[in-house]
C-alpha positions as a Markdown table, in Angstrom:
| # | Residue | x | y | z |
|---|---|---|---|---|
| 1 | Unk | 0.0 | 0.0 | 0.0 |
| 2 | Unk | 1.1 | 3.6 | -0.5 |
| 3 | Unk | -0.1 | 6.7 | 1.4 |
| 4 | Unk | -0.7 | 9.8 | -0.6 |
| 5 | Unk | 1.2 | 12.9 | 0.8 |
| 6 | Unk | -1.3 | 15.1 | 2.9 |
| 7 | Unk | -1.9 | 18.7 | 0.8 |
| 8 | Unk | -0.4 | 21.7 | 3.3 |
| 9 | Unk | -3.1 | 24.5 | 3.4 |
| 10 | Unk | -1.9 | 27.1 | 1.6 |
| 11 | Unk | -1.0 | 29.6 | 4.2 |
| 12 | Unk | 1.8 | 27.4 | 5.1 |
| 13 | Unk | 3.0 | 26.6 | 2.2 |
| 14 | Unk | 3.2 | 29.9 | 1.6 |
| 15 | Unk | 5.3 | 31.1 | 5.0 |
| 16 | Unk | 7.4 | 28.1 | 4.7 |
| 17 | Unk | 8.4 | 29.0 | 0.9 |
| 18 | Unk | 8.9 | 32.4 | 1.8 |
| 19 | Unk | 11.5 | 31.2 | 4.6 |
| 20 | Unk | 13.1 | 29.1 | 1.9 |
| 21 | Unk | 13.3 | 31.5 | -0.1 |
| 22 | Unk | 14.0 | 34.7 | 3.0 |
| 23 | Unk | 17.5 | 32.3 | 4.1 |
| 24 | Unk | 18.5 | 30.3 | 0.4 |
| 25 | Unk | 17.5 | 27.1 | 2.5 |
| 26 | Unk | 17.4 | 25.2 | -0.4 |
| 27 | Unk | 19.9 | 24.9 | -3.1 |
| 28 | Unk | 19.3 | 22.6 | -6.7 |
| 29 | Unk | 20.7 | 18.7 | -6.1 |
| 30 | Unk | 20.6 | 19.1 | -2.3 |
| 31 | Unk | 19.5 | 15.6 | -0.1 |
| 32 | Unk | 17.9 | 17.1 | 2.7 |
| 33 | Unk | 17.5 | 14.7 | 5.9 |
| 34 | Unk | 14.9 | 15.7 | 7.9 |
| 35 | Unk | 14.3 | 15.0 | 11.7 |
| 36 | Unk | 11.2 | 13.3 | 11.9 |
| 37 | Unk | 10.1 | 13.3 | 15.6 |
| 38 | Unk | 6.3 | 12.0 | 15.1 |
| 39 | Unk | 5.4 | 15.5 | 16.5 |
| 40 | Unk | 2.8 | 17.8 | 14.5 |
| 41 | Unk | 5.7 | 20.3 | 13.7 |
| 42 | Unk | 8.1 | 17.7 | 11.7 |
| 43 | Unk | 5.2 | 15.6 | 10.5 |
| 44 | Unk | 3.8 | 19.2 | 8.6 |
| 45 | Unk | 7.2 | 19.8 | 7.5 |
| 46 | Unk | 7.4 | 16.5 | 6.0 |
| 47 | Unk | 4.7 | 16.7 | 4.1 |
| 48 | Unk | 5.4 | 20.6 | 3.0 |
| 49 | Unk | 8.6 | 19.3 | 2.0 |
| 50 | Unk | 7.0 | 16.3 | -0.5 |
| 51 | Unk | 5.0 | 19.2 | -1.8 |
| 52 | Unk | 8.2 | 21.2 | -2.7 |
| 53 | Unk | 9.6 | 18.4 | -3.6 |
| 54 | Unk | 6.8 | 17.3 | -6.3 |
| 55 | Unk | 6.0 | 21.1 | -7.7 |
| 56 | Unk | 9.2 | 22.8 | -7.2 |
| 57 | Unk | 11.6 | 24.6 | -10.0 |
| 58 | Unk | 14.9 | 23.0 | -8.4 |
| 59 | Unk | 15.2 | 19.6 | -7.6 |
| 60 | Unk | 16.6 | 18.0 | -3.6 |
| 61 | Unk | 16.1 | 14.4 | -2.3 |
| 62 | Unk | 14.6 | 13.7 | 0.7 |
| 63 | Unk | 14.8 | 11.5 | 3.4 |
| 64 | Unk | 14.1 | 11.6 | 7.1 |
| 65 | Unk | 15.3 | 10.2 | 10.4 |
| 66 | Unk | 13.8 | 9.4 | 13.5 |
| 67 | Unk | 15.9 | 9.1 | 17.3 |
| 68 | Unk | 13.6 | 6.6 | 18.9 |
| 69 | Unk | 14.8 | 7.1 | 22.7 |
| 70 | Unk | 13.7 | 3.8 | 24.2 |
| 71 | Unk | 11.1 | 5.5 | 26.7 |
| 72 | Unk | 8.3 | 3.7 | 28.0 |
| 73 | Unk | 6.1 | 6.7 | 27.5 |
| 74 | Unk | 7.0 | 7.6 | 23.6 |
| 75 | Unk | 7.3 | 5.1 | 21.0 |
| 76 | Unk | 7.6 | 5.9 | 18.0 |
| 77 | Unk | 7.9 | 2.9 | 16.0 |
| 78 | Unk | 4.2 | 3.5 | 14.1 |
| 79 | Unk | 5.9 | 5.5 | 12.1 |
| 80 | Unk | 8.1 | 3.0 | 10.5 |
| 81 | Unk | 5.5 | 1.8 | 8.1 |
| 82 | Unk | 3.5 | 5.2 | 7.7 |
| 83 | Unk | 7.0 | 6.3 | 5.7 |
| 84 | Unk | 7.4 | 3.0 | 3.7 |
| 85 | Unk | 3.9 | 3.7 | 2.7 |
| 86 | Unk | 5.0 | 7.6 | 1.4 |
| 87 | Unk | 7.9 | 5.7 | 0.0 |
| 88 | Unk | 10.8 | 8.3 | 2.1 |
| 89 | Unk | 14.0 | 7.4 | 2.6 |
| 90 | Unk | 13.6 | 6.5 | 6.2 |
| 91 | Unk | 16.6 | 5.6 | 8.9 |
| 92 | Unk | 15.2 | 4.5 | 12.2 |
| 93 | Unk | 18.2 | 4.9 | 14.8 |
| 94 | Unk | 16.9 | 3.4 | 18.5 |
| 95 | Unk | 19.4 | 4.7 | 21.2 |
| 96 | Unk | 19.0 | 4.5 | 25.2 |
| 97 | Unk | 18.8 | 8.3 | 25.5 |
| 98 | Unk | 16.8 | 8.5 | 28.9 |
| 99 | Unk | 19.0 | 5.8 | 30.5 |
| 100 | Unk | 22.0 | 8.1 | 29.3 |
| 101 | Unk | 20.6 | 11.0 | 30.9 |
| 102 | Unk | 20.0 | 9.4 | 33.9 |
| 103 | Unk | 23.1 | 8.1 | 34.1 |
| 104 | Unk | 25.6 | 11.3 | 32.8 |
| 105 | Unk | 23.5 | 14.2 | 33.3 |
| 106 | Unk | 25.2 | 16.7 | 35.5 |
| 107 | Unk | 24.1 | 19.8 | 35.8 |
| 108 | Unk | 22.1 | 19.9 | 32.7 |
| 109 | Unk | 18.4 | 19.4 | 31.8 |
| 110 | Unk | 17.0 | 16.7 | 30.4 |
| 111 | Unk | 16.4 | 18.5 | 27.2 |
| 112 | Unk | 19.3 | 20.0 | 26.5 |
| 113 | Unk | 21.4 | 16.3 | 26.7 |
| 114 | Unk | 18.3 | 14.7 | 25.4 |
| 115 | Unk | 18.7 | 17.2 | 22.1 |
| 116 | Unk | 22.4 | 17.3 | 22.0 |
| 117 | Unk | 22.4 | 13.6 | 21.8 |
| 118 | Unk | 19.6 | 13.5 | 19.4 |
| 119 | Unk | 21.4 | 16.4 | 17.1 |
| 120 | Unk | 25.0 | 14.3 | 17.6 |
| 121 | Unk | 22.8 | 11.3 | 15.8 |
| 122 | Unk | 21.6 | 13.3 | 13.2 |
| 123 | Unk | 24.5 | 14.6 | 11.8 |
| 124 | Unk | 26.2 | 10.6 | 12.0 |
| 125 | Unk | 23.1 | 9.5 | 10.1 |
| 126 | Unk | 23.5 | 11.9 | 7.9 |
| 127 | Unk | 27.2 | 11.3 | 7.1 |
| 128 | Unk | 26.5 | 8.1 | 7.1 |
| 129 | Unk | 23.8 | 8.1 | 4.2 |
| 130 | Unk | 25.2 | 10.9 | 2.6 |
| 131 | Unk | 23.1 | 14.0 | 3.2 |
| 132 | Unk | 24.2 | 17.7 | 3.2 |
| 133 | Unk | 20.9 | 19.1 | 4.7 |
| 134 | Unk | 19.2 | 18.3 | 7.8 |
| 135 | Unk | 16.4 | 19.9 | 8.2 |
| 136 | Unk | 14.3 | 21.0 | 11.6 |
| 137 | Unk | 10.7 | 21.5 | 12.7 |
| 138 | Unk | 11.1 | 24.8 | 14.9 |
| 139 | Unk | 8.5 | 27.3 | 14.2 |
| 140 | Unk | 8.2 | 30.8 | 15.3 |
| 141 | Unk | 6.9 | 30.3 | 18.7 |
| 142 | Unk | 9.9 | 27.9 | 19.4 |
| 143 | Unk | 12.6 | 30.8 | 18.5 |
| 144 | Unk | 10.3 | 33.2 | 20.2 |
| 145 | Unk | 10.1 | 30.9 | 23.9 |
| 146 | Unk | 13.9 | 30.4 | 22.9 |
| 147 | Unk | 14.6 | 34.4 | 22.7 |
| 148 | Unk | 13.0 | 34.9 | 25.9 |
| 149 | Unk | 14.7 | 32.3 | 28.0 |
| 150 | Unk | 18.1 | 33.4 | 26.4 |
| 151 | Unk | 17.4 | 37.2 | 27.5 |
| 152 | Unk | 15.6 | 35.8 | 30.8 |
| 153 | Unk | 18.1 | 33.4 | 32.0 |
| 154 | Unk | 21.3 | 33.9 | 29.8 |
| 155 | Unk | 21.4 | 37.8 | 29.5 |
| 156 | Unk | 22.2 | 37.3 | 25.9 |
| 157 | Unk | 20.2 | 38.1 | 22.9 |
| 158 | Unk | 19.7 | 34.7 | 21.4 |
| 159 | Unk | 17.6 | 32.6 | 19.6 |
| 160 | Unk | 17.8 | 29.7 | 16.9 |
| 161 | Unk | 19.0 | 30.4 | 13.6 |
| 162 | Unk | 16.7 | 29.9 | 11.0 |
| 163 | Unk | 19.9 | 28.5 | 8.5 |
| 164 | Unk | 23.6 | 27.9 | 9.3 |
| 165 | Unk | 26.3 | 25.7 | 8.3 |
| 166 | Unk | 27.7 | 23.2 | 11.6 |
| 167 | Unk | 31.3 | 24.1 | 13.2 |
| 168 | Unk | 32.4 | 21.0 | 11.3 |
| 169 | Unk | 31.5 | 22.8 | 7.6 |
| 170 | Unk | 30.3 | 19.4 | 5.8 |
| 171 | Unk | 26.5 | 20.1 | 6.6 |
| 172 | Unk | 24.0 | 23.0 | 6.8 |
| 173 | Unk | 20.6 | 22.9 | 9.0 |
| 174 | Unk | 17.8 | 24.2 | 7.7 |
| 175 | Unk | 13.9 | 25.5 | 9.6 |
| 176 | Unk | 11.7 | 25.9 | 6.7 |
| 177 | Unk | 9.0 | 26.8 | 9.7 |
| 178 | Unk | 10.7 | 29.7 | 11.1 |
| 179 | Unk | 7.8 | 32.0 | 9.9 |
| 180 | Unk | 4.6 | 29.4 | 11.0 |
| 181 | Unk | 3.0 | 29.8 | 14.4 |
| 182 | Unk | 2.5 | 26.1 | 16.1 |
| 183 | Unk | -1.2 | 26.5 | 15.8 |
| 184 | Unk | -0.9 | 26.4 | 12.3 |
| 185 | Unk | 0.9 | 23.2 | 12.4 |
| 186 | Unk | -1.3 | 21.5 | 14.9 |
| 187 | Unk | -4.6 | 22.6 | 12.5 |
| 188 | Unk | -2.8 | 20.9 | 9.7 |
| 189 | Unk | -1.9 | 17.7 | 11.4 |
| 190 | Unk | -5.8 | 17.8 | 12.9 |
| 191 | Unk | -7.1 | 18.3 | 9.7 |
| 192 | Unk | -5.0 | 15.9 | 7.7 |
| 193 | Unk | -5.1 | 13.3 | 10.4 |
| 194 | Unk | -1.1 | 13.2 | 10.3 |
| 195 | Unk | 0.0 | 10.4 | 13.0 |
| 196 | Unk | 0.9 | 12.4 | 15.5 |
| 197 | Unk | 3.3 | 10.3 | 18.2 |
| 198 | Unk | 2.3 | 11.7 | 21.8 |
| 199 | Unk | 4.2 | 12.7 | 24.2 |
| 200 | Unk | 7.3 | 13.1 | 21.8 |
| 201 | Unk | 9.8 | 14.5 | 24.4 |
| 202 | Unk | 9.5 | 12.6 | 27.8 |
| 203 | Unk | 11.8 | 14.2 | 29.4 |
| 204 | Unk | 9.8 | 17.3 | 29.4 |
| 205 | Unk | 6.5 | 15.9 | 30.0 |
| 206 | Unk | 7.7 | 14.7 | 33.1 |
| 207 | Unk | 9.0 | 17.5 | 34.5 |
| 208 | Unk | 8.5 | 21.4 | 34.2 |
| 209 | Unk | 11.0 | 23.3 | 32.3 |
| 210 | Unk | 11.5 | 26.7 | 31.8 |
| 211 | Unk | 10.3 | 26.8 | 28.2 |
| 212 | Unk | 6.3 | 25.5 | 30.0 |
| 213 | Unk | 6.8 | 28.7 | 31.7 |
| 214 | Unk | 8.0 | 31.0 | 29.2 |
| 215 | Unk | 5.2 | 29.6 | 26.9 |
| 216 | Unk | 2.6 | 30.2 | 29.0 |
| 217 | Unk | 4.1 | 34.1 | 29.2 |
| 218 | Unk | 4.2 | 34.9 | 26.1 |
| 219 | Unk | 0.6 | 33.5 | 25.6 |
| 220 | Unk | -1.3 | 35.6 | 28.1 |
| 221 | Unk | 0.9 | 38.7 | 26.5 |
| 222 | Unk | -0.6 | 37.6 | 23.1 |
| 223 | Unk | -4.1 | 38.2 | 24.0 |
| 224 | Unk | -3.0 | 41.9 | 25.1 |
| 225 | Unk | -0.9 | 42.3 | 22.4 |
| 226 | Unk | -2.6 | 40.6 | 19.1 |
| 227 | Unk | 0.8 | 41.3 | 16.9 |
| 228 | Unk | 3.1 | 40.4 | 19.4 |
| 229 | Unk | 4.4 | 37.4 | 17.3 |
| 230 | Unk | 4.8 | 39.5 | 14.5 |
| 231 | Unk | 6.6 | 42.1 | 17.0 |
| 232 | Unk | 9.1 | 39.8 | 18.2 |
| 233 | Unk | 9.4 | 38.0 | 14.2 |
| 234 | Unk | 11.1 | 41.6 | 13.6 |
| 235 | Unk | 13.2 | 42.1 | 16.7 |
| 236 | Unk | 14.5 | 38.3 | 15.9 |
| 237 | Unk | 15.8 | 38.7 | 12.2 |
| 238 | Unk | 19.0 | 39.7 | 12.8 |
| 239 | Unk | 19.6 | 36.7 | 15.2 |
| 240 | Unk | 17.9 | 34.1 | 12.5 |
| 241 | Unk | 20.1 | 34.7 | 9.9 |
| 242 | Unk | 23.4 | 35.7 | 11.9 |
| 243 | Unk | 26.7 | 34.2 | 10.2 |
| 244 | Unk | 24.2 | 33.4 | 7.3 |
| 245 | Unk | 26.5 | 34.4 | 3.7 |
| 246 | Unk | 23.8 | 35.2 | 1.0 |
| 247 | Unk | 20.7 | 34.8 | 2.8 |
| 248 | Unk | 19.2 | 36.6 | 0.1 |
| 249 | Unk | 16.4 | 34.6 | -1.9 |
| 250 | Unk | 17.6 | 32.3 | -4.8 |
| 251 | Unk | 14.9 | 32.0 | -7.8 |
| 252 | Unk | 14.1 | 29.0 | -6.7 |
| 253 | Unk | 13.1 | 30.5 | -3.2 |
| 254 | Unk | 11.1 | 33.3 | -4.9 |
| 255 | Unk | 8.7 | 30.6 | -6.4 |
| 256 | Unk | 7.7 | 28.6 | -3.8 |
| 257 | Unk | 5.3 | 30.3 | -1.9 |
| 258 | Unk | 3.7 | 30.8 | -5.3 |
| 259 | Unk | 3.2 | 27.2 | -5.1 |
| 260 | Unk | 0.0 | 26.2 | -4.6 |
């Protein structure tokens, strides 16, 4: 059997082509890898990504990868044969993250080792197979929670970047969702009834973190301050493409939010 790609709505296709095209994410004969969590953000981007893929001027391969943990509360294994059925590239890398944690965690939290080891995976599968992309799910409201805890807790201004090359030069990471709002991807996966792993970081569900508490911040400021997103988009540019050589849009970029 083989599953049809879900069609994005059209207002995300047209942010996320717009940040493809805002930070040259995407460059003719690239293989993008992308990190496939199970969550509604990288199960939206996948399928935005098959759409590029399909109606796009420049041609990329894609695969994806998932970091099953090996947590009693998140398994993630369903979605093994939901991407044989899509006919992806798929690598399925199981590694005792949580018992690592446990086990070597100092000082940290659990989801800053948890993603540190996840990201260190990432790039080996990607080595391994032969990608030069890997490509994220963070959308605005993770760079804007991330901007707040940097200037809250870190005295630094700070926040992910939306397209950068790793310390090591051989691959680039890419968030094509650095302009959607998590809502939107949430509606999506609703609508399109994506399978959507629960509970996809356990280490955080069991605990509080500071990010729960940022969140809930900037949501009770949003219904003061209706454009704050789009307030906090502006301040954050600078930061989301620092370091970034020609982050100006390719032709190729230009198109896609066209694309519909």
């Amino acid at each position: 059997m083989t599953t049809s790609p879900a069609k994005p709505p059209k207002t995300l296709i047209r942010l996320a082509g717009k940040a493809i095209a805002d930070y040259a994410m995407i460059q003719a004969g690239d293989r993008i890898l992308l990190g496939l969590s199970g969550g509604k953000d990288s199960l939206s981007l996948l399928h935005l990504l098959l759409h590029f893929q399909r109606c796009a001027p420049v041609k990329f391969e894609l695969g994806a990868v998932t970091v099953d943990p090996q947590s009693e509360v998140y398994d993630p294994s369903a979605l093994i044969p939901y991407m044989a059925d899509l006919r992806v590239a798929y690598f399925y890398e199981r590694k005792p993250i949580l018992r690592l944690a446990t086990e070597h965690m100092d000082n940290d939290s659990y989801c800053a080792f948890c993603s540190r080891m996840k990201r260190g995976i990432m790039y080996g599968v990607a080595r391994r197979e032969g990608y030069n992309v890997l490509a994220l799910g963070q959308h605005l409201d993770d760079l804007a929670e991330s901007f707040m805890m940097s200037a809250f807790h870190g005295g630094r201004l700070k926040t992910m970047k939306a397209h950068y090359r790793i310390d090591a030069g051989d691959l680039r990471v890419i968030r094509p969702l650095v302009y959607a709002r998590e809502r939107q991807t949430a509606s999506f996966a609703a609508a399109a009834g994506l399978p959507v792993i629960p509970e996809n970081c356990p280490g955080c569900f069991n605990m509080p973190t500071q990010r729960m508490h940022v969140k809930g911040l900037l949501a009770a400021q949003e219904q003061v301050i209706p454009q704050l997103f789009k307030c906090l988009l502006s301040t954050m540019r600078p930061l989301m493409a620092a370091g970034l050589k020609h982050a100006k849009g390719t032709a190729y970029g230009s198109r896609l939010g066209a694309i519909g």
